[in-house]
Backbone as CSV, one residue per row, in Angstrom:
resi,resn,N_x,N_y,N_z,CA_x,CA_y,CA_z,C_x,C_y,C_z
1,UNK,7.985,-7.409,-3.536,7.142,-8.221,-4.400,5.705,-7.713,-4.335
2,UNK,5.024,-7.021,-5.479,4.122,-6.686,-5.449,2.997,-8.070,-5.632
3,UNK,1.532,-7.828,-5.322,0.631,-9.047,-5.780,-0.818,-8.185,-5.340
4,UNK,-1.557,-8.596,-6.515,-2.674,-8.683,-5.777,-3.662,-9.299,-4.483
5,UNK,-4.464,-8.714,-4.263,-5.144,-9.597,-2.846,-6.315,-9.573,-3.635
6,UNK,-7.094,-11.155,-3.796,-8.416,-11.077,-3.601,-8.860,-11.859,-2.473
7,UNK,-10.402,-10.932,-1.847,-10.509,-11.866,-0.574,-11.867,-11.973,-0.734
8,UNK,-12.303,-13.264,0.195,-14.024,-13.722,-0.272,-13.913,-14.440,1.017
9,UNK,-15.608,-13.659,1.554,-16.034,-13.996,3.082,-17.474,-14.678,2.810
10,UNK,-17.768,-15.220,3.765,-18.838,-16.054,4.204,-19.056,-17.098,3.607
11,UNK,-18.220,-17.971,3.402,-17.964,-18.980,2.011,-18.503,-20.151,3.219
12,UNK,-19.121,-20.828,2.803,-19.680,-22.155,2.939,-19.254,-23.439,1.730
13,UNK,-18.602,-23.840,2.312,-18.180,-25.604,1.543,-17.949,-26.608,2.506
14,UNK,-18.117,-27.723,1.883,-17.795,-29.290,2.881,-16.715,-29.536,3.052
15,UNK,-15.596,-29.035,2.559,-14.398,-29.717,2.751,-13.171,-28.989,1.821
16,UNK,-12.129,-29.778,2.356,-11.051,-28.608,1.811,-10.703,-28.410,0.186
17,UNK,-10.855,-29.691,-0.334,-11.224,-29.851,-1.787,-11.909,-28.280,-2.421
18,UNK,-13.205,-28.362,-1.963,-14.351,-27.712,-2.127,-13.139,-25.846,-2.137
19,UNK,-13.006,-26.068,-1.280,-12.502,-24.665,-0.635,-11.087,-23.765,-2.243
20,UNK,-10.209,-24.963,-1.867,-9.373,-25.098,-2.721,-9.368,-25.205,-4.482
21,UNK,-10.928,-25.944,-4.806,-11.209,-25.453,-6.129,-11.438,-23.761,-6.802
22,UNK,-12.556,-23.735,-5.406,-13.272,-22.292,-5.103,-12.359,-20.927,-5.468
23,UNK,-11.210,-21.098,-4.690,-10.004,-20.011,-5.094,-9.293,-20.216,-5.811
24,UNK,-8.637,-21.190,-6.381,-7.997,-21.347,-7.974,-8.459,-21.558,-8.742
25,UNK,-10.275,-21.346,-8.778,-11.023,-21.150,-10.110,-10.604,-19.825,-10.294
26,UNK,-11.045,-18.815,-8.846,-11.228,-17.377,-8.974,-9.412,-16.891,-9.644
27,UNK,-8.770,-17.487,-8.991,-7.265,-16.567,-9.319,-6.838,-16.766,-11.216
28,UNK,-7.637,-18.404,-11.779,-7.417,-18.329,-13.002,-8.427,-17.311,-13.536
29,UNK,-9.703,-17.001,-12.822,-10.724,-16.507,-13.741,-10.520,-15.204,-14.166
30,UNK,-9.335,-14.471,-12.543,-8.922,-13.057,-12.837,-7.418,-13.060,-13.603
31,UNK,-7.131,-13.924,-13.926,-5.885,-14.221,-15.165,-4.812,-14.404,-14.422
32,UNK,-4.923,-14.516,-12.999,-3.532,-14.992,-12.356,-2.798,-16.064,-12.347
33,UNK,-3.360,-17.112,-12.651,-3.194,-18.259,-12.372,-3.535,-19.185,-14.165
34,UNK,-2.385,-20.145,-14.132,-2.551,-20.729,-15.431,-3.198,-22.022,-15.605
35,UNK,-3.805,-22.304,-17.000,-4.082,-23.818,-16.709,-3.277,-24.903,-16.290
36,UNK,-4.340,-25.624,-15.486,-2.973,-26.453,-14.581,-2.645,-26.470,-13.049
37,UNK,-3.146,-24.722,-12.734,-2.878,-24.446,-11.326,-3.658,-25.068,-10.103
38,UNK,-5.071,-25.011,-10.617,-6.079,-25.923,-9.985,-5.474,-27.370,-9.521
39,UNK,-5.247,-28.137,-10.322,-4.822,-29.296,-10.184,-3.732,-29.495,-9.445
40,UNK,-2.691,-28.440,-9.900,-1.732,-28.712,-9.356,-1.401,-28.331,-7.608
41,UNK,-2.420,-27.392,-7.333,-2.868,-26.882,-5.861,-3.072,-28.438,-4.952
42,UNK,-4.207,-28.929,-5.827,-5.436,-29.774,-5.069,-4.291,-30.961,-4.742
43,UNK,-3.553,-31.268,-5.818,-2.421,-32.493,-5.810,-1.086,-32.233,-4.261
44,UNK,-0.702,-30.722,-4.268,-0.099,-30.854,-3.795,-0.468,-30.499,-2.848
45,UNK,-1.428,-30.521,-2.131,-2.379,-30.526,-0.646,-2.348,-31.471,-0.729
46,UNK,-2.437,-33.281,-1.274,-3.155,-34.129,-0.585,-0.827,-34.737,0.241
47,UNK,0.102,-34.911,-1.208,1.073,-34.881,-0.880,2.303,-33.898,0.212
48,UNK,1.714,-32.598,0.186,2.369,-31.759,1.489,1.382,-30.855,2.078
49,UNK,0.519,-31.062,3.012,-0.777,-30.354,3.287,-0.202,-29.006,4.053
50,UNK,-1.145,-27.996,3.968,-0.931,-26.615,4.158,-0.994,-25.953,5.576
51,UNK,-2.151,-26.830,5.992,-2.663,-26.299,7.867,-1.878,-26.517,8.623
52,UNK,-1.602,-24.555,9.309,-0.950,-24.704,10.345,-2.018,-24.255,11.671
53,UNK,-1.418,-24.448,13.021,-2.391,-24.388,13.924,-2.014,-22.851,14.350
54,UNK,-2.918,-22.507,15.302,-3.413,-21.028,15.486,-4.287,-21.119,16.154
55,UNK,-4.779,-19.683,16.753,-5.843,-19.679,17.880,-7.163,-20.022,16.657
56,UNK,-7.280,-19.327,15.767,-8.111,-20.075,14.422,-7.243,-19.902,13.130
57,UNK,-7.439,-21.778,12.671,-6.470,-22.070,11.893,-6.728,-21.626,10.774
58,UNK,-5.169,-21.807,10.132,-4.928,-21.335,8.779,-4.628,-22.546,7.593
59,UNK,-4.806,-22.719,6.498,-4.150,-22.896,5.335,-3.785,-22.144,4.457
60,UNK,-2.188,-22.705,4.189,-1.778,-21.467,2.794,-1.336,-22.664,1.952
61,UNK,-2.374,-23.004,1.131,-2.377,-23.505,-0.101,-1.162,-22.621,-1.430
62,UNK,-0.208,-23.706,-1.759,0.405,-22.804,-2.910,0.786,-23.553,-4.063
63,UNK,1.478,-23.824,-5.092,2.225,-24.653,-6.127,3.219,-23.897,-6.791
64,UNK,3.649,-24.542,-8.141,4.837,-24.291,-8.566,5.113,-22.874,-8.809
65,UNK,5.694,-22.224,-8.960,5.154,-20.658,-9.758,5.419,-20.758,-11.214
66,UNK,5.617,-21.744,-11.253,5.522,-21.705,-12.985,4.066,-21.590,-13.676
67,UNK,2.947,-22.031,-12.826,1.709,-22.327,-12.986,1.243,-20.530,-12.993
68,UNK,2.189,-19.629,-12.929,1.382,-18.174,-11.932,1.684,-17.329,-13.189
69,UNK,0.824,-16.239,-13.809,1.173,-15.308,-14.469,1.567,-14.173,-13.989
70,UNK,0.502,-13.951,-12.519,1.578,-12.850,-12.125,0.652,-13.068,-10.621
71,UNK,1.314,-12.345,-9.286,1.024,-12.758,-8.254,0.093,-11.888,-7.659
72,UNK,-0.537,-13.428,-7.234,-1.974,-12.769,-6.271,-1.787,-13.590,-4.846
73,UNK,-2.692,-13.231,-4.428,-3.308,-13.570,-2.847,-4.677,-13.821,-2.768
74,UNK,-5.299,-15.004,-2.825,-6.785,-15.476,-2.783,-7.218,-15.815,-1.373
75,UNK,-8.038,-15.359,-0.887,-7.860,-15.264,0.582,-9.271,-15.616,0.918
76,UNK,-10.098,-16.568,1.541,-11.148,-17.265,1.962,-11.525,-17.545,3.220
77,UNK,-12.908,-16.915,3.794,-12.873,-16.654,5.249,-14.412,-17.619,4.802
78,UNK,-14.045,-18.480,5.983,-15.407,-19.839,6.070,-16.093,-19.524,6.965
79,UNK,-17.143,-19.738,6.963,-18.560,-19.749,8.057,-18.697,-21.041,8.819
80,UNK,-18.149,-21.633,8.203,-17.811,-23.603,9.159,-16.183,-23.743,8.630
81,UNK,-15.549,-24.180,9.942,-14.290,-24.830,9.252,-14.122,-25.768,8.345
82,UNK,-13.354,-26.400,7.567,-13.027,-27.419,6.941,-12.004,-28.255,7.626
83,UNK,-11.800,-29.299,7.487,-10.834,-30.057,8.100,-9.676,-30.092,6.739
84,UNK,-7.981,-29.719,7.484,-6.780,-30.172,6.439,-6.546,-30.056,7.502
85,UNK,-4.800,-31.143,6.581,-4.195,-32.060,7.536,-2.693,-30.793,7.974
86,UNK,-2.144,-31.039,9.153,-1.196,-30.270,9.749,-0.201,-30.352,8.689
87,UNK,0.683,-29.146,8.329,1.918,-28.908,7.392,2.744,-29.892,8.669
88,UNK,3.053,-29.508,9.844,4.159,-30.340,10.569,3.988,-31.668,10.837
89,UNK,2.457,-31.981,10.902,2.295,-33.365,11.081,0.943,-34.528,10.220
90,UNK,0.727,-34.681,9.070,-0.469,-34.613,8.352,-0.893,-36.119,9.091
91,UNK,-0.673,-36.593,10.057,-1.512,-37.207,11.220,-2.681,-36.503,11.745
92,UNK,-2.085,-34.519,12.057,-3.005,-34.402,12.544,-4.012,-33.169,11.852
93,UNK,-5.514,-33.463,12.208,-6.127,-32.630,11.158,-6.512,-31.577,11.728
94,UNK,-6.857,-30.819,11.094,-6.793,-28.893,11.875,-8.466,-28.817,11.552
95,UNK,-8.907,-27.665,11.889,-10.067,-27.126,11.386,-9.386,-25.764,11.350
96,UNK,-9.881,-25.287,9.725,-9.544,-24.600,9.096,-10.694,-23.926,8.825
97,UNK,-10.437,-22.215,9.138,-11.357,-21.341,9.060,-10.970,-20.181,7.985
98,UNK,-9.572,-19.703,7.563,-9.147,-19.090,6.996,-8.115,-19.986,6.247
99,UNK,-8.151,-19.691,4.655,-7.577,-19.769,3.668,-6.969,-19.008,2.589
100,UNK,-5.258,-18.727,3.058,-4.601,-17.956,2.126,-3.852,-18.384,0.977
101,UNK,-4.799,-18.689,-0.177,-3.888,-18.986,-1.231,-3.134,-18.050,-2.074
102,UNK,-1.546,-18.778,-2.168,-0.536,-17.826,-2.558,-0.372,-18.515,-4.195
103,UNK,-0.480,-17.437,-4.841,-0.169,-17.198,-6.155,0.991,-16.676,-6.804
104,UNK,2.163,-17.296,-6.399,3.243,-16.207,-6.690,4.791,-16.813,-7.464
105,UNK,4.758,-15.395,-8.695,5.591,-15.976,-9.813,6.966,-15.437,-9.396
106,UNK,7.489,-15.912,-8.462,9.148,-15.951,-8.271,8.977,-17.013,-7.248
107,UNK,10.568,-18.076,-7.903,10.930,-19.015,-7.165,10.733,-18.668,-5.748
108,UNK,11.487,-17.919,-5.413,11.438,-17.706,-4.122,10.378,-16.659,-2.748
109,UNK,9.768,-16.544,-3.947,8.417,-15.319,-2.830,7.510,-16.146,-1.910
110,UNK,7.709,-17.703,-1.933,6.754,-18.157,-0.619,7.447,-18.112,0.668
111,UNK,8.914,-18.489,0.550,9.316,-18.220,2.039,9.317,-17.127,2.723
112,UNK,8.970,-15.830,1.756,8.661,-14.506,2.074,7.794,-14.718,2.733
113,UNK,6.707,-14.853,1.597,5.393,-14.680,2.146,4.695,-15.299,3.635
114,UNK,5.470,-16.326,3.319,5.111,-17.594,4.862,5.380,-17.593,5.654
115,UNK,6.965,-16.315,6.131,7.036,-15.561,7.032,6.144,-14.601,7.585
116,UNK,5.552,-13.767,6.221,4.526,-13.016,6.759,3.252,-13.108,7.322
117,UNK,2.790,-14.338,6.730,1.608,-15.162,7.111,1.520,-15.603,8.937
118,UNK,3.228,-15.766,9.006,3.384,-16.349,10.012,2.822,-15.423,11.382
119,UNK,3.678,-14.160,10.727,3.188,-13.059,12.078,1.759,-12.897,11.952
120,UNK,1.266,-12.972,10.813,-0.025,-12.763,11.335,-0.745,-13.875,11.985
121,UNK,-0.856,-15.063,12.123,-1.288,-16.403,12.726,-0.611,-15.582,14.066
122,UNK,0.030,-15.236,14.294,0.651,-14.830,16.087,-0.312,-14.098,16.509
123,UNK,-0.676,-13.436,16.012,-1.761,-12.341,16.488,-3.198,-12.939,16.825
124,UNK,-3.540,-13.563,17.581,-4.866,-13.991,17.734,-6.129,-12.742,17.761
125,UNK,-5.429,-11.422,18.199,-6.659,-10.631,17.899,-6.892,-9.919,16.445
126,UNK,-5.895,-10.245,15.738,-6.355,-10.128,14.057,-6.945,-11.102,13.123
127,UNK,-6.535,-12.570,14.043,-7.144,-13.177,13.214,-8.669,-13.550,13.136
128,UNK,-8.892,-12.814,14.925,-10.248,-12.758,14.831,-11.277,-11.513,14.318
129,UNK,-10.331,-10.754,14.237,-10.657,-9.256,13.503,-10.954,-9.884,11.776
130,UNK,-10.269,-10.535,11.475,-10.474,-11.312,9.569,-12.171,-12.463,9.552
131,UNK,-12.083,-13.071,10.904,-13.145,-13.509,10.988,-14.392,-12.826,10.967
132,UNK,-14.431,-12.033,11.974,-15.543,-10.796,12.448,-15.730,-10.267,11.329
133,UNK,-14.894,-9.565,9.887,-15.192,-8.696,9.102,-16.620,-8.652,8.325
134,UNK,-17.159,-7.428,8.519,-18.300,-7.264,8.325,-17.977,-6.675,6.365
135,UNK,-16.987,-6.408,5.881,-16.760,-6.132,4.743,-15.412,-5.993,4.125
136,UNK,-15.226,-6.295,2.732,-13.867,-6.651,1.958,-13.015,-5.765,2.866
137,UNK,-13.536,-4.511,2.520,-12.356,-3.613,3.226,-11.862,-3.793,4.624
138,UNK,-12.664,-3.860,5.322,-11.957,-4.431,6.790,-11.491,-5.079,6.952
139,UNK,-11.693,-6.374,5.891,-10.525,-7.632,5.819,-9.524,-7.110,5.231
140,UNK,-9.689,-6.720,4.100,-8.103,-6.195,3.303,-7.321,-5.251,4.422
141,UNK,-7.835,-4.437,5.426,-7.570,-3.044,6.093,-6.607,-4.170,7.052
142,UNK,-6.720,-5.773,7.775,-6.073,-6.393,8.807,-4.779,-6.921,7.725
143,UNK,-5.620,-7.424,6.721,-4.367,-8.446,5.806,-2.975,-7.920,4.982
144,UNK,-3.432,-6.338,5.107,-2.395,-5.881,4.279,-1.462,-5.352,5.417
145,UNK,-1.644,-4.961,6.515,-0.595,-4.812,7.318,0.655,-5.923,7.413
146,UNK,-0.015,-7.219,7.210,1.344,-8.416,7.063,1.749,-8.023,5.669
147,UNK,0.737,-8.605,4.900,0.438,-9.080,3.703,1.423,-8.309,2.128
148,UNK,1.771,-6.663,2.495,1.960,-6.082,1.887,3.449,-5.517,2.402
């Protein structure tokens, strides 16, 4: 499954809302994403939330793929965490520093992908290597080793 990656560092927002508009503006603005997707992201974060825990946490924000024209990877590295609620337990709330939103038009490419996501959350020294990145490429240079 091929997809694009876009990734955007030093992002400052209040909250996960904020975060979550931020990258499904960008994935419709680069034609990935259809009208509808926004909403339908933000909706289905508040009903099945995305954060999983990690040495620094993750969200992988996703929706229907019917909403997707063709698949990307919107990928958001914060300067303050945001708080979302745990995928296993939305009792409990994470702080969320990295955000991988998946854009992807086959039924079945998130359990792919969420495997891959997964190994990378294992790695605590990559995920602080995505934090540290001093530029796109050094982030893309950690993310595509899962990612791709």
């Amino acid at each position: 499954m091929s997809h694009s990656t876009l990734v955007y560092r030093d992002l400052n927002f209040g909250n996960s809302s904020e975060v979550l508009s931020f990258l499904a503006d960008k994935l419709k603005e680069e034609g990935f994403a259809k009208e509808g997707y926004k909403e339908a992201i933000l909706k289905r974060e508040v009903e099945y939330p995305t954060g999983l825990p990690a040495t620094i946490k993750i969200a992988i924000p996703h929706c229907d793929h019917t909403l997707v024209n063709e698949s990307a990877i919107a990928m958001g590295v914060l300067n303050n965490p945001v708080d979302f609620q745990a995928m296993d337990d939305p009792s409990i709330t994470l702080d969320v520093q990295i955000v991988i939103m998946l854009a992807l038009n086959e039924p079945h490419g998130h359990i792919e992908m969420l495997q891959k996501i997964i190994s990378l959350i294992q790695n605590a020294e990559d995920l602080k290597k995505i934090i540290e990145a001093k530029s796109d490429e050094s982030l893309l240079e950690v993310i595509n080793n899962y990612l791709n």
